[in-house]
C-alpha positions as CSV (number, residue, x, y, z in Angstrom):
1,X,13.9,-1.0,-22.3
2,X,12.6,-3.0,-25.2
3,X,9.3,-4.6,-24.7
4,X,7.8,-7.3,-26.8
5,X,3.8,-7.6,-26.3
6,X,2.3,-11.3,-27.5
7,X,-1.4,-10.4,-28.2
8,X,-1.1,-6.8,-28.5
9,X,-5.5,-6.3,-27.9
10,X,-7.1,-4.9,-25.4
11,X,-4.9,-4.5,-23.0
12,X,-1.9,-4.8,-25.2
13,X,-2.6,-1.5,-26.8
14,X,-3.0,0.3,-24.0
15,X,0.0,-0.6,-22.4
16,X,2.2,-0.6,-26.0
17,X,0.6,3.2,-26.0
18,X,1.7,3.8,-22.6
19,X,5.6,2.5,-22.5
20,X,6.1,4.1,-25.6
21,X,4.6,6.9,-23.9
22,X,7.5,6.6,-21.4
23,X,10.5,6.6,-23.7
24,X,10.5,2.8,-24.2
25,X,10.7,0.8,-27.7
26,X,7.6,-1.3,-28.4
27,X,7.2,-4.1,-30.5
28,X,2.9,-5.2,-30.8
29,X,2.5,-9.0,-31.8
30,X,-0.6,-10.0,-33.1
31,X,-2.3,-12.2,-36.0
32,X,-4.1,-9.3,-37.7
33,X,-5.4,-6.0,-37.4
34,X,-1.3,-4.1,-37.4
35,X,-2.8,-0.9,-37.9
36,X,-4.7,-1.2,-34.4
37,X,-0.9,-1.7,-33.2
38,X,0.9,0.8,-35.0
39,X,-1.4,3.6,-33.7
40,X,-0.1,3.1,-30.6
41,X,3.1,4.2,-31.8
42,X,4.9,1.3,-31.3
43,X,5.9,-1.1,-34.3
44,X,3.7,-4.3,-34.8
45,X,4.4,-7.9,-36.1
46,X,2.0,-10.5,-37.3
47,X,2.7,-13.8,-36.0
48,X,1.2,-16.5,-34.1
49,X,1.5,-16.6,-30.4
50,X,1.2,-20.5,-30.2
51,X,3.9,-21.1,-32.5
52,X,7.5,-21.2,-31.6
53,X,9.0,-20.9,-34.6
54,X,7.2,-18.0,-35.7
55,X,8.5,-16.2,-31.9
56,X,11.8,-17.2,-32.4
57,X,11.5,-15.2,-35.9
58,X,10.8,-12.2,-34.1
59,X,13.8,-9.9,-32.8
60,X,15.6,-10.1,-29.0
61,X,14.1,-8.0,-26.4
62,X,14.5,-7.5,-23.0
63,X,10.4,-8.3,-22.0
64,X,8.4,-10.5,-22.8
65,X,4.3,-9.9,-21.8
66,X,2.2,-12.4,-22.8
67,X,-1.2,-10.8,-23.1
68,X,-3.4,-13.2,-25.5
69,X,-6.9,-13.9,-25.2
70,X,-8.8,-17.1,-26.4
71,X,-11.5,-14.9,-27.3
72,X,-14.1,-16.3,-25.0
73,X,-14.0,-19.6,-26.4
74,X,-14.1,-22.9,-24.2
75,X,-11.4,-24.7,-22.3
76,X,-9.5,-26.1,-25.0
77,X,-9.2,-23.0,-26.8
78,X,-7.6,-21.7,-23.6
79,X,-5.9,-24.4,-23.6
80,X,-4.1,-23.9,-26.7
81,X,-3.5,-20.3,-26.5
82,X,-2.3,-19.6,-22.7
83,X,-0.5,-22.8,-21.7
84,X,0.3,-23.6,-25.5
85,X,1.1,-19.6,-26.1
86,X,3.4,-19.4,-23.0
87,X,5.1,-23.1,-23.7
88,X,6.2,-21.5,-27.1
89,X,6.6,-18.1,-25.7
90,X,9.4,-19.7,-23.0
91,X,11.4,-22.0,-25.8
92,X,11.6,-18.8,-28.2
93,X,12.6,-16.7,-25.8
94,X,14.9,-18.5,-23.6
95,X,18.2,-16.5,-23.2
96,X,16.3,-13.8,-25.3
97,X,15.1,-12.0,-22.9
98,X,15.4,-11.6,-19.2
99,X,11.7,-10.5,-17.8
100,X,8.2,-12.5,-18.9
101,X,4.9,-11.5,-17.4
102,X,2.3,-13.0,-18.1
103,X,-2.0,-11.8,-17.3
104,X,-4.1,-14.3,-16.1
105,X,-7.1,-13.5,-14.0
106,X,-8.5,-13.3,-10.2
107,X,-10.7,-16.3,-11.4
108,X,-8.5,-18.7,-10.5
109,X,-9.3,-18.4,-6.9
110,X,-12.7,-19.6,-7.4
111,X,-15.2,-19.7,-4.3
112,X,-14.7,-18.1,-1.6
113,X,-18.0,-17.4,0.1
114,X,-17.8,-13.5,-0.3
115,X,-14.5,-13.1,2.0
116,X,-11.1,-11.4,0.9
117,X,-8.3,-12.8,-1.2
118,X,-5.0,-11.5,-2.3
119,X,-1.7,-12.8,-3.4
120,X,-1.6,-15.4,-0.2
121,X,-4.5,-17.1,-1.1
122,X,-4.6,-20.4,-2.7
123,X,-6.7,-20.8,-5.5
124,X,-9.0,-23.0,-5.7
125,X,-10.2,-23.3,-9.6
126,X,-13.8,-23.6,-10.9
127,X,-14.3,-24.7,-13.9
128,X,-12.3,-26.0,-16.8
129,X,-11.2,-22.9,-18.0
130,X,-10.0,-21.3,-15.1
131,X,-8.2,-24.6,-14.4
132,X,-6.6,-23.6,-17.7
133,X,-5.5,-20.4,-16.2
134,X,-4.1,-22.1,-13.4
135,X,-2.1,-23.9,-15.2
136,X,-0.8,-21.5,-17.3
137,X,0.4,-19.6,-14.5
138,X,2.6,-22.5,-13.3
139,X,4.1,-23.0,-17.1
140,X,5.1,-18.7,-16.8
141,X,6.3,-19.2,-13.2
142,X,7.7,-22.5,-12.8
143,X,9.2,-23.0,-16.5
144,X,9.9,-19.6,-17.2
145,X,12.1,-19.6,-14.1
146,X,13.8,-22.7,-15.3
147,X,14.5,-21.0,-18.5
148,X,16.2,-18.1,-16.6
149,X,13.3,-15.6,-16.8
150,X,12.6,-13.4,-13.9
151,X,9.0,-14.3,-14.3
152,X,5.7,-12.4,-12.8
153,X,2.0,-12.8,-13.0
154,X,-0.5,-10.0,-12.8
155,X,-4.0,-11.5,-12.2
156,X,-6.7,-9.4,-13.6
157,X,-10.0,-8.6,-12.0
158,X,-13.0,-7.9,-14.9
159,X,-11.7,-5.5,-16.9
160,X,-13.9,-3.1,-18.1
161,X,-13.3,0.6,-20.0
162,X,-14.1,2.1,-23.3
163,X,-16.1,-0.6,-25.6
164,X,-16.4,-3.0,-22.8
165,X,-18.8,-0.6,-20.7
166,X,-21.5,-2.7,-19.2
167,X,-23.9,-0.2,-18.3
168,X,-27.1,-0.9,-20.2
169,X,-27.2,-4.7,-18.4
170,X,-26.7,-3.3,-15.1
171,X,-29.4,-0.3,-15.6
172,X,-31.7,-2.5,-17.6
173,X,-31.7,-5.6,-15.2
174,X,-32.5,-7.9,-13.7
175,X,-29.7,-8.1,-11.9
176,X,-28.6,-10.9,-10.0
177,X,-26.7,-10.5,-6.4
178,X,-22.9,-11.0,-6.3
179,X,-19.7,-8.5,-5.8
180,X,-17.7,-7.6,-8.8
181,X,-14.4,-7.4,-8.7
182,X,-13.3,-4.4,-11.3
183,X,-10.4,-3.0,-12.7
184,X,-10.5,0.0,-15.8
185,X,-8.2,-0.9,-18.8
186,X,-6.0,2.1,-18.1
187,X,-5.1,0.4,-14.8
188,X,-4.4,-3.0,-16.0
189,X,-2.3,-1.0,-18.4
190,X,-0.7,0.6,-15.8
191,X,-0.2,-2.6,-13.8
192,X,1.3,-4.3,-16.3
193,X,3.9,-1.3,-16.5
194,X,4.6,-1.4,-13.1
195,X,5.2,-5.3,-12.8
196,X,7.7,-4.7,-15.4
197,X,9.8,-3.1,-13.3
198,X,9.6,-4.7,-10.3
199,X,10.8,-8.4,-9.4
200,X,8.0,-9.8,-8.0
201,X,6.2,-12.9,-9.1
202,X,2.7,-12.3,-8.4
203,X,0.2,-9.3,-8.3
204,X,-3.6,-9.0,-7.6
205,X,-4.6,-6.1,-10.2
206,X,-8.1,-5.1,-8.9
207,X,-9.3,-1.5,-8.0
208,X,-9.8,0.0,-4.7
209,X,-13.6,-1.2,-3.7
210,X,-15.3,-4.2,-4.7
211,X,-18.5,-3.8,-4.9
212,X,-22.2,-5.5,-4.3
213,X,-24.0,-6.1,-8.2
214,X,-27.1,-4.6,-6.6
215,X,-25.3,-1.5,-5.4
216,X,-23.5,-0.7,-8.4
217,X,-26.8,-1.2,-9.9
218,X,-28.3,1.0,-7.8
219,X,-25.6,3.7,-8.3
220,X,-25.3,3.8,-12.3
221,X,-29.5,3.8,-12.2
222,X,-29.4,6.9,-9.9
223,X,-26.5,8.1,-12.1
224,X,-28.2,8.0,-15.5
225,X,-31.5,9.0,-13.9
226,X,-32.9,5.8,-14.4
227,X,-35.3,3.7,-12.3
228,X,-33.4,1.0,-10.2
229,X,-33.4,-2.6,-11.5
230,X,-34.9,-5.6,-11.2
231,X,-33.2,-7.4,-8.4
232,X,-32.8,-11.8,-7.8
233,X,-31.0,-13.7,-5.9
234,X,-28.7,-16.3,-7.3
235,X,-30.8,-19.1,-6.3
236,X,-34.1,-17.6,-8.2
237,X,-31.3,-17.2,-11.1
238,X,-30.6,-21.0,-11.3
239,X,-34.6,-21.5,-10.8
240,X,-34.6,-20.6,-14.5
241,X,-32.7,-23.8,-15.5
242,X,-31.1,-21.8,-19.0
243,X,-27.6,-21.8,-17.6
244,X,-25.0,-24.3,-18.6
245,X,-23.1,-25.8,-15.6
246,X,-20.1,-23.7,-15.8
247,X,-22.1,-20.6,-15.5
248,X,-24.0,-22.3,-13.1
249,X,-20.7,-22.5,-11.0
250,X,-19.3,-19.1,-12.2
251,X,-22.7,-17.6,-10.7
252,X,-21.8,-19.4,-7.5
253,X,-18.2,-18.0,-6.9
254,X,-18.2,-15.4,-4.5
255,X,-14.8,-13.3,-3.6
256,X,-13.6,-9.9,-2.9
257,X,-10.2,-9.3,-4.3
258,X,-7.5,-6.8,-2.8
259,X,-4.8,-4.6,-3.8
260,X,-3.2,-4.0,-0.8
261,X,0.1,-5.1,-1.9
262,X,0.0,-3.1,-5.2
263,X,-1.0,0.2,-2.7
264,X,1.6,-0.9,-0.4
265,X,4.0,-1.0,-3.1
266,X,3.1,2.5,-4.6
267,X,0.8,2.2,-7.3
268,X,-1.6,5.1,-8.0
269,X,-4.8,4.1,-9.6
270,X,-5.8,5.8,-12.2
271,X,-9.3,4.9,-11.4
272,X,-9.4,4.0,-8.1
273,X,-13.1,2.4,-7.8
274,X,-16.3,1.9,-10.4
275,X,-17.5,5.8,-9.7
276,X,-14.6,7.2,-11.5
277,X,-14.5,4.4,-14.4
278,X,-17.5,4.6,-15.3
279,X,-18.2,8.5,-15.4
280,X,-17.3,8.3,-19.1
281,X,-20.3,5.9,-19.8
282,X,-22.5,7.8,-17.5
283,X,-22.2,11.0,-19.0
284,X,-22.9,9.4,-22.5
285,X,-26.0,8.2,-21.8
């Protein structure tokens, strides 16, 4: 199979490094930074994910997985690079290729007071950006399938993994209460791989255990030997008034995210739950 990866980063790399890993031909699409690509062993293109033309430029394939990131920026940023990436991504690739999958993330579902959510639940957006997401998710499903793409979203859960350890915060405190929903690079990696070659349209990519902030707190502090942290609720949080009000209403959204359908389907995890993820950082402390 030939796979084409649109915003061959974090994620990107990891999964170029594993299908070419598996026998598969690999092209890695980014603006800069080829060599980052290449190492991967798969070959690597600059062009611009937002622009059509530039796609259209690059050779047939038989996948498509759109994996840009906006880089943190706001709304319109996102705007522009996931619904504007996967509007050009659709017209350049129409009757190129036969499979799209796009990443988006579990924060589309929003708020839901702490209780479960998987690929049945409706989601229920917010802030601006994760409306964004939202939408983005429609243009893959909706207009890739009008296209003629056999098209699938995998919804990320807070990746985390080598470089994106966030141990010091967590040890350091103060740490306010929540659950993280987690999943380890290598897994969304592996995810990806496995939507690929499956016709499905949706999957919830999260590990095996969601987990309280203050106990996963708790745990890397006993871990690393450290004292536990300084603990506050989210409402002493806000009491400090710094926050703008989309963190304000990211710091109120409350879910546990599960994989049950990824399990039931035969995924192995490759880092089941934060204990195993994390070792690396742990040990390097």
């Amino acid at each position: 199979m030939h796979v084409t990866i649109l915003g061959c980063g974090y994620v990107g790399c990891a999964l170029a490094e594993r299908l070419v890993g598996a026998g598969h031909d690999v092209l890695g699409v980014r603006r800069s930074a080829l060599d980052t690509v290449r190492e991967t062993g798969a070959e690597a293109r600059a062009a611009d994910v937002t622009d059509a033309d530039e796609l259209a430029s690059l050779p047939d394939t038989d996948a498509v997985v759109f994996a840009a990131s906006s880089g943190g920026r706001g709304a319109d940023a996102a705007r522009e690079v996931y619904v504007g990436g996967l509007e050009a991504t659709v017209e350049a690739y129409a009757g190129r290729a036969e499979k799209l999958v796009y990443t988006s993330s579990t924060g589309v579902y929003g708020d839901h007071g702490g209780d479960w959510v998987d690929e049945d639940t409706d989601i229920e957006p917010t802030t601006e950006k994760t409306a964004v997401l939202a939408e983005a998710e429609r243009t893959a499903l909706e207009d890739g399938a009008d296209a003629g793409f056999d098209a699938t979203v995998v919804r990320f859960a807070g990746l985390y993994g080598p470089e994106r350890y966030r141990l010091a915060r967590y040890v350091e405190g103060p740490v306010t209460e929540g659950y993280l929903n987690m999943l380890h690079r290598e897994d969304a990696a592996g995810i990806t791989a496995f939507a690929l070659e499956r016709d499905e349209d949706l999957w919830l990519a999260v590990d095996d255990e969601p987990v309280s902030k203050w106990a996963f707190a708790d745990w890397l502090a006993a871990e690393c030997d450290e004292p536990r942290p300084e603990k506050r609720t989210v409402e002493e949080r806000l009491e400090a008034g710094d926050l703008s009000e989309a963190a304000e209403r990211r710091l109120r959204t409350s879910k546990r995210c599960s994989n049950a359908k990824l399990r039931d389907a035969g995924y192995e995890f490759a880092y089941p739950t934060f204990r195993e993820g994390y070792r690396a950082a742990v040990d390097a402390w």
